[in-house]
N, C-alpha and C positions, 0 to 999 in steps of 0.2 A: 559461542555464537548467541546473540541476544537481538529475536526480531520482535516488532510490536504489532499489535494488532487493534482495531478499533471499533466497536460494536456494528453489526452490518443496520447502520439506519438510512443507509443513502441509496436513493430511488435511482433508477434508471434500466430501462431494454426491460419492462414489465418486472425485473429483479429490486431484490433489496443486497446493497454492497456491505464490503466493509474493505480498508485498506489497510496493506499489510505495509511496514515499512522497517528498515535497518537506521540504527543510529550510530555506525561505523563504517560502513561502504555499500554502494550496490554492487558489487562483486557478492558479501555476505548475502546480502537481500537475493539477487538472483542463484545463490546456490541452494538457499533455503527455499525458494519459490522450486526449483527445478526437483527437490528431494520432496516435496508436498505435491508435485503433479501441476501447477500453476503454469497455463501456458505461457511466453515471452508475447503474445499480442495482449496480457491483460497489463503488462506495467506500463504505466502511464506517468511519462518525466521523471516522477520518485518514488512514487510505491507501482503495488501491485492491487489490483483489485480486486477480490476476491468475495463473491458470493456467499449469501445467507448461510446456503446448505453445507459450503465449507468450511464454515468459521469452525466449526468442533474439531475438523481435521487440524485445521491451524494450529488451535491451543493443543492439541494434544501432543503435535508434532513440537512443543517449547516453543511457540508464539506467546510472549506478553500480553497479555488484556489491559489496555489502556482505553482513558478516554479520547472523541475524536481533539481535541483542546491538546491534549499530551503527546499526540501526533504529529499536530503540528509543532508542536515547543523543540522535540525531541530531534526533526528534522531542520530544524532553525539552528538548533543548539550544536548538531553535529556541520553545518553548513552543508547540508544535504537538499534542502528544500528547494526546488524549480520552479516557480511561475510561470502560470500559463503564458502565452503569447497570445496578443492582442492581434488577431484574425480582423482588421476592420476594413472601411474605404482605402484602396490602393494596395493593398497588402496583396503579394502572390506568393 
């Protein structure tokens, strides 16, 4: 099982993130998030989200440290990667 992780630089809810991601299934991704204590409302389409103060749990529990750039490659490359949806005029 090989998940990745990417430096917590991303702002948001007063926190700084980082996102965890699988480059073989979210079934992997979601068993590793469930064994590290990650709740199911942090994944978000393809990863997980996960807080500053987590990030050391991450790696220690065998999360890769990648950059955020590798991240995305990693989820492109496995056909993993979701695109947001465009929330705009008419949209429900």
């Amino acid at each position: 099982m090989t998940v990745y992780i990417d430096p917590p630089t991303w702002p948001g809810h007063g926190r700084v993130w980082s996102h965890l991601i699988s480059d073989i299934s979210y079934d992997e991704l979601h068993a590793f998030a469930d064994e590290l204590g990650a709740p199911r409302r942090a994944f978000e389409r393809d990863h997980y989200d996960i807080p500053s103060h987590r990030y050391e749990d991450a790696v220690r529990a065998g999360a890769v440290e990648v950059s955020s750039r590798e991240v995305v490659r990693l989820l492109y490359g496995a056909g993993l990667r979701r695109a947001k949806r465009w929330a705009g005029p008419g949209s429900s």
